[in-house]
C-alpha positions as a LaTeX table, in Angstrom:
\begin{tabular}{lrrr}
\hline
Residue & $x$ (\AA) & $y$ (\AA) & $z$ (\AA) \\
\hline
Unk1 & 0.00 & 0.00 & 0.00 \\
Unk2 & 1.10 & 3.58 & $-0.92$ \\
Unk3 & 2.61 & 5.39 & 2.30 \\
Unk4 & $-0.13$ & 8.04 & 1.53 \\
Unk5 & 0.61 & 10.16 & 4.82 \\
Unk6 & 4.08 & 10.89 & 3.15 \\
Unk7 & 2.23 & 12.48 & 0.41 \\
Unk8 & 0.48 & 15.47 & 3.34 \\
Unk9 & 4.10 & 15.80 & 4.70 \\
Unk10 & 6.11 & 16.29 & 1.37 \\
Unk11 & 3.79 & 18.85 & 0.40 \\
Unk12 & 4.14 & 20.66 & 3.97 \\
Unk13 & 7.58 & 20.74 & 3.21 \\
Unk14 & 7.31 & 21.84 & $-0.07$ \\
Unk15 & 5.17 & 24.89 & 0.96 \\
Unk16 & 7.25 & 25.49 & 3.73 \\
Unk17 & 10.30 & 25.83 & 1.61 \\
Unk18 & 9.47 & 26.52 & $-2.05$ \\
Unk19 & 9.96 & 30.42 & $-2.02$ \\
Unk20 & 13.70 & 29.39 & $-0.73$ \\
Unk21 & 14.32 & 27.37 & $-3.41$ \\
Unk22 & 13.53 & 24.48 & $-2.12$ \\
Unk23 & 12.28 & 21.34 & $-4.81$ \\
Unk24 & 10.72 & 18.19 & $-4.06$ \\
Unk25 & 10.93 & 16.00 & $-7.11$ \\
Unk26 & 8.35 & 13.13 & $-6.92$ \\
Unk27 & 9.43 & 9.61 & $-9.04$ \\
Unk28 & 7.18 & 7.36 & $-8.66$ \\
Unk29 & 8.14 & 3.80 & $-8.88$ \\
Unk30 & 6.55 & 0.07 & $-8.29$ \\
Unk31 & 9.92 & $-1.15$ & $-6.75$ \\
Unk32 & 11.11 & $-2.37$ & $-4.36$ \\
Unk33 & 7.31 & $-3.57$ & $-2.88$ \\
Unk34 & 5.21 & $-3.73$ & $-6.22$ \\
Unk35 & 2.97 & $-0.89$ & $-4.31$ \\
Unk36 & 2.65 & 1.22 & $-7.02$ \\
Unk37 & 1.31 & $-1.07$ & $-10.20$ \\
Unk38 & $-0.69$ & 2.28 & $-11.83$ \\
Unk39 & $-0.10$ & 4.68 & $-14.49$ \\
Unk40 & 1.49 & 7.46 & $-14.58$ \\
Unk41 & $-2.11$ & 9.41 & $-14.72$ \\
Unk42 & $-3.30$ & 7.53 & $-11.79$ \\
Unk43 & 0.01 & 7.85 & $-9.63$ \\
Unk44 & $-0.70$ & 11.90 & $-10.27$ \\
Unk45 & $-4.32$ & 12.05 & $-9.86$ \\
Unk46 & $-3.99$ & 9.90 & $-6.54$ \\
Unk47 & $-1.53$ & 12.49 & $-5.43$ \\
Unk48 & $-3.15$ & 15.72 & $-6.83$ \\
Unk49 & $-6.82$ & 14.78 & $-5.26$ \\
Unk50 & $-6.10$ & 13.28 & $-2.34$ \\
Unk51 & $-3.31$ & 15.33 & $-1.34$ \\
Unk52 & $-3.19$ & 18.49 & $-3.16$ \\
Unk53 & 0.29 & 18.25 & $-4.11$ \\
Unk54 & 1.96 & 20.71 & $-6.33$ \\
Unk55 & 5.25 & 19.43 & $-6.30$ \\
Unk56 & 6.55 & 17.85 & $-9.87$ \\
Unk57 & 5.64 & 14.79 & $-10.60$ \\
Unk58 & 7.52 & 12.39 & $-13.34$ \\
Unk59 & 7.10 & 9.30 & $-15.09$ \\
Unk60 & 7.41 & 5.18 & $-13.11$ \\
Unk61 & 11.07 & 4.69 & $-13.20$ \\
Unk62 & 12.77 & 1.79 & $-12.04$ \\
Unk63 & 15.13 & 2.40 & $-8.82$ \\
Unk64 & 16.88 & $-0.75$ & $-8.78$ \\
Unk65 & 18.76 & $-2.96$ & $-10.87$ \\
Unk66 & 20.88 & $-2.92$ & $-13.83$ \\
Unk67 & 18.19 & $-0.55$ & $-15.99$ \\
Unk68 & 17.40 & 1.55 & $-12.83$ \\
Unk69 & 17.14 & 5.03 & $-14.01$ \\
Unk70 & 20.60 & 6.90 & $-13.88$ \\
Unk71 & 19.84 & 9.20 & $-11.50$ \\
Unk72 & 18.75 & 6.54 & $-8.85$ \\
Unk73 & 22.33 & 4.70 & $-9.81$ \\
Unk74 & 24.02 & 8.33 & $-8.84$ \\
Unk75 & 21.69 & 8.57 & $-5.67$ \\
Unk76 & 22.32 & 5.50 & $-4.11$ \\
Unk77 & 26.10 & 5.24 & $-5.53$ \\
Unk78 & 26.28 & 8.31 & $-3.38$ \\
Unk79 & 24.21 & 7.31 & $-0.29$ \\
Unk80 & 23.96 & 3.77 & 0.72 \\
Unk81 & 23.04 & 1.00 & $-2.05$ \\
Unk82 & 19.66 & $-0.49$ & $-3.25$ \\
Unk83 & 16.59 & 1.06 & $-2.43$ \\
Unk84 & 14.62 & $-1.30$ & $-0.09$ \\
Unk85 & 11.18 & 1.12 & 0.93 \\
Unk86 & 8.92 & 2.99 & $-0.75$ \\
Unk87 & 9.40 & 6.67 & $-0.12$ \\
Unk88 & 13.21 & 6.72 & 0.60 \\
Unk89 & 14.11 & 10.26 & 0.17 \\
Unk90 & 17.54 & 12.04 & $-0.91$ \\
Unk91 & 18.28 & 15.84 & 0.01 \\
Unk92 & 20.52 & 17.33 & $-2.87$ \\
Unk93 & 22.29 & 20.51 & $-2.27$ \\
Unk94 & 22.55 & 22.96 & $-5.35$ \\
Unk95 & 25.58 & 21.41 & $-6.75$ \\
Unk96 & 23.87 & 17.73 & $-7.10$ \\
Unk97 & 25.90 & 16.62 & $-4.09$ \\
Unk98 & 23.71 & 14.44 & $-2.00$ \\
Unk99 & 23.27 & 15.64 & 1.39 \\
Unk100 & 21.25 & 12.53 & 3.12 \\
Unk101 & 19.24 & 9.64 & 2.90 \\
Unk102 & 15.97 & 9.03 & 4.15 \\
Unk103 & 14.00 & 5.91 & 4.97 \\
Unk104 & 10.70 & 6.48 & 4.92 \\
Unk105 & 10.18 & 5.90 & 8.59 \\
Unk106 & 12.56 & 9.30 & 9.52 \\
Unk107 & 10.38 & 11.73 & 11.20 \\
Unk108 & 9.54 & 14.61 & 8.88 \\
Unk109 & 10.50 & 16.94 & 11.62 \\
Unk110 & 14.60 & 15.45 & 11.10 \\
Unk111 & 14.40 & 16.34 & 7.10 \\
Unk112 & 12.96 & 19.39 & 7.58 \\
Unk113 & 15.68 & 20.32 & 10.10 \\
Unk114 & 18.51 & 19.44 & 7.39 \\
Unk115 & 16.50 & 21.24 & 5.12 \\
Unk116 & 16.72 & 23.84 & 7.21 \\
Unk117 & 20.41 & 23.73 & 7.94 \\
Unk118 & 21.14 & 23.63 & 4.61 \\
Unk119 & 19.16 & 26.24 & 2.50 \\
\hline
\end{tabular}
């Protein structure tokens, strides 16, 4: 099952931080649990009507394996290997360096304390 609650938090954050520059960049994915079998229209309408999100949303990629999505290869080649929960989070600083790693049991109120720090 989606981790729907993260959905309300992200876009706290989001509004929190947005006029500083802050981004949250959503990527949906059905890996590692399978929780996330939809389309790409669903994912986003789930998001947009039950949460109001505004953050960007993209396309299902695949965060693991040899086709993961490049970016997810650079995330966790930075932070920590294989993704293993849905809604593991990476803070990026401005320069693409990745900052931390979030599973998605981290309280919101750490991330948005290194958000914080960092912006």
């Amino acid at each position: 099952a989606i981790s729907s609650h993260q959905y309300a938090e992200l876009e706290a954050l989001y509004e929190k931080y947005h006029a500083q520059g802050f981004a949250i960049l959503d990527f949906p994915s059905n890996q590692p649990t399978k929780s996330c079998p939809g389309t790409d229209e669903m994912i986003h309408k789930f998001a947009k009507d039950n949460y109001n999100t505004d953050f960007p949303r993209f396309k299902k990629v695949k965060v693991n394996g040899d086709d993961a999505e490049p970016l997810y290869k650079y995330l966790k080649e930075m932070k920590e290997g294989d993704i293993t929960a849905d809604f593991t989070k990476f803070l990026v600083n401005k320069r693409g360096y990745v900052v931390a790693r979030f599973e998605p049991t981290t309280p919101i109120a750490e991330i948005d304390a290194q958000i914080a720090a960092m912006l």
